[in-house]
C-alpha positions in Angstrom: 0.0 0.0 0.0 1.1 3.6 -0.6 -0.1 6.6 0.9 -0.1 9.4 -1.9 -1.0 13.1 -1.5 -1.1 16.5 -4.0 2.3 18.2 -2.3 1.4 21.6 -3.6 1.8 21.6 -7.1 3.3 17.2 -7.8 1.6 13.8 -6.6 4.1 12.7 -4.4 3.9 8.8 -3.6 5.3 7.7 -0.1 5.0 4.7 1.2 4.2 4.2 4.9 3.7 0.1 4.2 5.7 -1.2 1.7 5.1 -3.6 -0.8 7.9 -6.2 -0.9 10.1 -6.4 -4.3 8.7 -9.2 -5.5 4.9 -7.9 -5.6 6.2 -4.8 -6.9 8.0 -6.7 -9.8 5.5 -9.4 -10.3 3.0 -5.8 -10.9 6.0 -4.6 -13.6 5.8 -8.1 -15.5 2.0 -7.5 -15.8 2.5 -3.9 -17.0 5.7 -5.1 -19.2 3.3 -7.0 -21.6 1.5 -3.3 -22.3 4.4 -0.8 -21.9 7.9 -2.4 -22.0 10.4 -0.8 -20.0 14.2 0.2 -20.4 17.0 1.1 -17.9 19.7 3.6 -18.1 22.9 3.7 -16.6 25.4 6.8 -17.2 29.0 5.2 -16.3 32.0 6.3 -15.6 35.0 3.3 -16.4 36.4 3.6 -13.1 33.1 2.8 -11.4 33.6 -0.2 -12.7 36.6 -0.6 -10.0 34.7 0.9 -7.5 32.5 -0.9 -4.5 29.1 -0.2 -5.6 28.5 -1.5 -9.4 29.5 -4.6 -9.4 26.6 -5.1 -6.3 23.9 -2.9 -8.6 24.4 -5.2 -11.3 23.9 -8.5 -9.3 20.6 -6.8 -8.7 20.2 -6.1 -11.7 20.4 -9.4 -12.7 17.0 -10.2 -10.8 15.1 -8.2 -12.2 12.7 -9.5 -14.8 10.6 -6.6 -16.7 13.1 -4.9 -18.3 13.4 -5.2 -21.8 16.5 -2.9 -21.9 19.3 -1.9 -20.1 21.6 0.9 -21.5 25.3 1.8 -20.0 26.7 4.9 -21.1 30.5 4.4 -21.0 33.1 7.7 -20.6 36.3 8.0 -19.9 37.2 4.2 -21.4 40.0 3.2 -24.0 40.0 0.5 -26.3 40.9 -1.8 -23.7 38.8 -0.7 -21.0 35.5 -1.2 -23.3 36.3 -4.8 -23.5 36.7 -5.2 -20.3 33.3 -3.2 -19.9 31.8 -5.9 -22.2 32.8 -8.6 -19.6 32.1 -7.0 -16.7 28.4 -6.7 -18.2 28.3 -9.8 -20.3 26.1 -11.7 -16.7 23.5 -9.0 -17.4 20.3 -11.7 -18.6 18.4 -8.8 -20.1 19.3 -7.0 -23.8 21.8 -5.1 -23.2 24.6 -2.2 -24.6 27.3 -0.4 -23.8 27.2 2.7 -25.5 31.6 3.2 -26.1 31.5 7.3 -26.0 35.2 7.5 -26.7 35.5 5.0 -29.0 35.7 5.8 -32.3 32.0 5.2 -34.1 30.6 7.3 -31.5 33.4 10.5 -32.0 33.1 10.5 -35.5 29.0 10.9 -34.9 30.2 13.4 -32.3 32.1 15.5 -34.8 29.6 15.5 -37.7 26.9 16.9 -34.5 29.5 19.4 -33.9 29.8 20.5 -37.4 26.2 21.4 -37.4 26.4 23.2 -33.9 24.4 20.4 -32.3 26.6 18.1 -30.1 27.1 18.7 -26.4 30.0 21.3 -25.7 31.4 19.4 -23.0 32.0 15.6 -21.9 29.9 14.8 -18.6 26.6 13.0 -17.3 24.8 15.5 -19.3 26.5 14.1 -22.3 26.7 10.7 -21.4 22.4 10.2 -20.7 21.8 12.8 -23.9 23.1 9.9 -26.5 21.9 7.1 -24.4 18.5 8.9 -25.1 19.4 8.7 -28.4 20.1 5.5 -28.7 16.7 4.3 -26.7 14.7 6.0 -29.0 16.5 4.5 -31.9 16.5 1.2 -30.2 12.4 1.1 -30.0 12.5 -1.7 -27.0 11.3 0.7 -24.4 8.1 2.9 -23.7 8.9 3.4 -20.1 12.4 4.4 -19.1 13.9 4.8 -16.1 17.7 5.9 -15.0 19.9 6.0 -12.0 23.3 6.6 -10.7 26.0 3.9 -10.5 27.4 4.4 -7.1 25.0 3.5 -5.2 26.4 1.9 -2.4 23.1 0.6 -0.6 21.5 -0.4 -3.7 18.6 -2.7 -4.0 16.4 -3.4 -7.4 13.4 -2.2 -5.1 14.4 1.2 -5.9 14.4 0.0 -9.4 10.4 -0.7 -9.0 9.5 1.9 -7.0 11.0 4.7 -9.4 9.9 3.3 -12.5 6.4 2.0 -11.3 4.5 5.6 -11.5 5.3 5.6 -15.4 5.0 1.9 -16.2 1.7 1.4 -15.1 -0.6 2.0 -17.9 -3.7 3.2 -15.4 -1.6 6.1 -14.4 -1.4 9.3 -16.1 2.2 10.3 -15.0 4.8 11.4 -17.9 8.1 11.4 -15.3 9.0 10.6 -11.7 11.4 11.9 -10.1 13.2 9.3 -7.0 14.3 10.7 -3.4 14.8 9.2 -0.4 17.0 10.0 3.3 20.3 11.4 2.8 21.3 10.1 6.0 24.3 7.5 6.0 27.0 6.4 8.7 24.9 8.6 11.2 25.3 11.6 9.2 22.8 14.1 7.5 24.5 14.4 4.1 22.7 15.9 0.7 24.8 19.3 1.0 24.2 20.8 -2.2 20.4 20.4 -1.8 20.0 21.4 1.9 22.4 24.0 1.5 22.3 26.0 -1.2 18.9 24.4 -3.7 16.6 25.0 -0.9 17.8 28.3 0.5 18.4 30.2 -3.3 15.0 29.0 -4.4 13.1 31.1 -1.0 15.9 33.8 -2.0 14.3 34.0 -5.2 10.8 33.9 -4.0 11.8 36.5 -1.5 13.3 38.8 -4.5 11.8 37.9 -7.7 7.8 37.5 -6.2 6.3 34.0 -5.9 6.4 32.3 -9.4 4.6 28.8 -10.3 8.0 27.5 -11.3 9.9 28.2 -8.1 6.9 26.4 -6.0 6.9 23.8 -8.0 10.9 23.3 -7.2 10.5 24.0 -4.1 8.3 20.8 -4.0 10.6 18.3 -4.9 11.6 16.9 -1.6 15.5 15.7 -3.2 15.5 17.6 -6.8 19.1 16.9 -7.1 18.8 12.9 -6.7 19.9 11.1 -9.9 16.7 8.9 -10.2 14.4 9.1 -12.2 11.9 7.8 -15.3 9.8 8.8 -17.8 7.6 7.7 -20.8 10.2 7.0 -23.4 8.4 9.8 -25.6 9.4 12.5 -23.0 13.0 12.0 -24.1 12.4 13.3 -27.4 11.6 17.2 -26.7 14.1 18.1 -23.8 16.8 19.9 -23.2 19.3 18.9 -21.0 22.5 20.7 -19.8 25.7 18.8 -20.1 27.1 20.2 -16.7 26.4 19.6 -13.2 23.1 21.5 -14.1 21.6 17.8 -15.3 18.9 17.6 -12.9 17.6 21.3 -12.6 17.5 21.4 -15.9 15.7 18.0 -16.8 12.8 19.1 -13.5 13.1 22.7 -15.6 12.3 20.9 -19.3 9.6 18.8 -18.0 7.9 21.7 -16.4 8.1 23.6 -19.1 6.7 20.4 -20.9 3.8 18.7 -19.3 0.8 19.8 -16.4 2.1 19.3 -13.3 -0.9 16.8 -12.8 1.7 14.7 -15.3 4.9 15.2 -12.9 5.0 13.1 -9.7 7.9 11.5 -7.1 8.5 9.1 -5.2 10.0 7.8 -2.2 12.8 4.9 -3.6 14.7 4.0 -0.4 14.4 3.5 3.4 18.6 3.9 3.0 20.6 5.8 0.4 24.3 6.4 0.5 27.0 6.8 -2.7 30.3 8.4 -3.6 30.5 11.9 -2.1 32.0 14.4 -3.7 34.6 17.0 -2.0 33.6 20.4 -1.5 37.0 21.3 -3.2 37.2 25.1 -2.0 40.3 25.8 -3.9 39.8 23.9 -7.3 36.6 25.8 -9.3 36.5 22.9 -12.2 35.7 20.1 -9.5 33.5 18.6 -6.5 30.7 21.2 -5.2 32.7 24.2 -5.9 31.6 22.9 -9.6 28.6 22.0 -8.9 27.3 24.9 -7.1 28.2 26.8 -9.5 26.5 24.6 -12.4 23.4 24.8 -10.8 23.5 28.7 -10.0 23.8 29.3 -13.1 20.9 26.6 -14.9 18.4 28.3 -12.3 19.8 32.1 -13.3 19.1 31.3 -16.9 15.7 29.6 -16.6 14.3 32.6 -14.5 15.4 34.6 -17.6 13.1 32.4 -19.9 10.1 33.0 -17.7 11.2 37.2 -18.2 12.5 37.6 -14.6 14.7 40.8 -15.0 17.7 40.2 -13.3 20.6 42.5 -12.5 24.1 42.7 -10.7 22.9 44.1 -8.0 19.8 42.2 -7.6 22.6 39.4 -7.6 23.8 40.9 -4.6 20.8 41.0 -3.0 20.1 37.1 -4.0 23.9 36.8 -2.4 22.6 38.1 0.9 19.2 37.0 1.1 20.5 33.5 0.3 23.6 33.9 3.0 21.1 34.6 5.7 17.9 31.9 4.7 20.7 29.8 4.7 22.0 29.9 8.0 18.5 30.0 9.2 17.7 26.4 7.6 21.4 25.2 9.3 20.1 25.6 12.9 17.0 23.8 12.0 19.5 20.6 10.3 20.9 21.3 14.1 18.4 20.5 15.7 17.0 17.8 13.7 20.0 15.8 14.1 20.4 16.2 17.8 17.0 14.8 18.1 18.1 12.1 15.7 21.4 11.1 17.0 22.8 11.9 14.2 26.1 14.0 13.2 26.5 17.6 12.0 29.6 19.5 11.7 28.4 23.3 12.3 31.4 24.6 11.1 31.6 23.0 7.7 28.1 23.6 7.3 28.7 27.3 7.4 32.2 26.8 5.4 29.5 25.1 2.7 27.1 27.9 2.5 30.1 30.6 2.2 31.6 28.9 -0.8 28.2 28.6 -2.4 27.1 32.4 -1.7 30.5 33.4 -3.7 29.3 30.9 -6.2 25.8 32.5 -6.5 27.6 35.9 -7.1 30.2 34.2 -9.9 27.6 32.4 -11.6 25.3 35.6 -11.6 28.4 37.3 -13.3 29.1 34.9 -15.9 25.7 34.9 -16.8 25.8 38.3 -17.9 29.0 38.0 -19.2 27.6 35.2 -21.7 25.1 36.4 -23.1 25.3 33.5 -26.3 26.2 31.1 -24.3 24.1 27.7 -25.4 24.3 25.3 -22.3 21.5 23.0 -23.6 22.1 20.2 -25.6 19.8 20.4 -28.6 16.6 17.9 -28.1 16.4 14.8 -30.3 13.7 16.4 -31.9 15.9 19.0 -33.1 18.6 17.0 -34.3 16.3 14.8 -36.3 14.8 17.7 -38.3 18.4 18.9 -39.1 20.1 14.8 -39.5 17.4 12.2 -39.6 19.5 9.4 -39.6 21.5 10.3 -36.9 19.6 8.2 -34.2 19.5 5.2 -37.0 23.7 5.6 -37.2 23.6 5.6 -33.6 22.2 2.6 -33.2 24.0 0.9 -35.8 27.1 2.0 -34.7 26.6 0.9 -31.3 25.3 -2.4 -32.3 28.7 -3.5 -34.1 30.8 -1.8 -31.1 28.6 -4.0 -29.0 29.4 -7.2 -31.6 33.1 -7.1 -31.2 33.9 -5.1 -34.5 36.5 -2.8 -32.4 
């Protein structure tokens, strides 16, 4: 049984009894036969090495609706792709690797390029835009759902409880959107979103007036979690950065998209914990200095498309406003984990929400300093009207990287 309830502008779906896996999957077969379903997986190589994805796909391995799993591969040389190949070859369901670096999938790189419509920059961004791409070319999916692959707790219930909203043909829902606890090894984690998400959204209500966009943000109880699904369809008209903006920018596309009566989440874990990234004060180009920043500036530029003026020193006012909400929300996180036995290092905290305010300011900056900047990748919609046998070239060159013809 699940409890759901309107949270102000999504469904959200939480359960308060839940089903066990195999009712949830045995539903999933059922829905299968009407709306088949597809995975995808954005992949570093060395996650491969790492503790967690060698676990996810022995999960993997159970589940039995899928009709598809996709791994986007990066950072992998010649030798490294075979060894992907292994690595994945206990997989029962159709699968591919998608080989970004390998050669097939440059040289469709460069001619995208050549028309001004390939991603500008390697990244997850980059890696889930072709395995869209190759999905839609691929046909094997109606329902598709994706996740991280450093999930260290990982079960394949989380599997069926993200992609259940959008697999069940009763239900109305075009995408769902996972969250869960970021609380791990006693800890209250999920910086980024606590932090700075939360506190810069209120900023901007406080500043910019209410706006149906910023509530509906502001309803996502984890909108940077890297889970989610959607009706296959939905990949075809968004726009997706290729920067650490991914997952504003993806809540931003199908917002701009769909009702909200088509938009839902729900709750994919009782325990959630994966690689954390380093707040890396003194390197701009990496952890959540990078991020921060990322995200600043995909929120900056959608409030421009909904004709928010914005100025440098309303910047500074966002700056301050957000410094202040900010510190407001870290006594509450206090609090909360005293109650909950749990740890919280005041001092970072406030370390965090400094770096991020500077951030805020940079990214307000660059904004206006690039004023032609394209950050979205060009939907597959788009680059069909300008190459229409790109997606057909995608899949055929990943079928015979995927045959052994490397």
């Amino acid at each position: 049984m699940s409890d759901f309830y309107q949270n102000g502008i999504i469904t959200n779906f939480h359960n308060l009894t839940r089903r066990s896996v195999e009712a949830l999957e045995n539903d999933l077969k059922g829905f299968s036969r009407q709306r088949p379903m597809g995975l995808i997986l954005p992949s570093l190589y060395s996650e491969l090495e790492g503790p967690a994805l060698s676990h996810i796909v022995d999960e993997l391995c159970q589940v039995p609706y899928l009709s598809e799993i996709v791994i986007g591969l990066d950072r992998a040389d010649r030798e490294q792709f075979l060894k992907a190949r292994e690595f994945f070859a206990r997989l029962p369901q159709h699968h591919r690797i998608l080989w970004n670096d390998g050669p097939r999938l440059r040289a469709l790189h460069q001619e995208l390029a050549a028309e001004g419509l390939a991603p500008l920059e390697p990244g997850k961004g980059c890696n889930v835009w072709y395995c869209s791409g190759y999905v839609r070319a691929s046909g094997k999916a109606e329902a598709v759902a994706l996740h991280d692959c450093d999930i260290v707790t990982y079960d394949r219930g989380l599997l069926a409880r993200l992609i259940y909203p959008v697999a069940n043909p009763r239900f109305h829902y075009e995408f769902c959107k996972g969250y869960y606890s970021r609380i791990a090894a006693g800890k209250l984690n999920g910086r980024v979103s606590r932090l700075m998400v939360t506190p810069l959204i209120r900023a901007f209500k406080m500043i910019y007036g209410p706006l149906p966009y910023l509530d509906y943000l502001d309803s996502y109880r984890y909108p940077l979690s890297g889970e989610f699904s959607m009706r296959a369809d939905v990949l075809d008209g968004i726009r997706i950065p290729s920067d650490w903006g991914l997952e504003i920018g993806v809540l931003s596309e199908v917002h701009r998209n769909f009702s909200t009566k088509r938009l839902c989440q729900v709750d994919i874990a009782d325990a959630y914990d994966h690689k954390h990234q380093p707040i890396s004060e003194a390197d701009p180009s990496g952890g959540l200095n990078r991020m921060s920043m990322d995200i600043a500036k995909a929120m900056y530029r959608k409030l421009a498309t909904l004709g928010v003026e914005m100025s440098v020193e309303s910047f500074r006012t966002v700056k301050a406003t957000y410094y202040r909400t900010a510190l407001d929300l870290i006594e509450a996180y206090d609090h909360d984990a005293a109650m909950n036995g749990l740890k919280l290092d005041r001092h970072s905290e406030e370390a965090a929400v400094e770096l991020f305010a500077d951030n805020i300011m940079q990214a307000g900056a660059a904004f206006f300093e690039s004023p032609r900047d394209k950050p979205f990748i060009p939907s597959w919609n788009r680059v069909q009207a300008a190459i229409p046998d790109l997606q057909d070239r995608l899949f055929e060159a990943v079928e015979r990287d995927n045959a052994g013809d490397v």
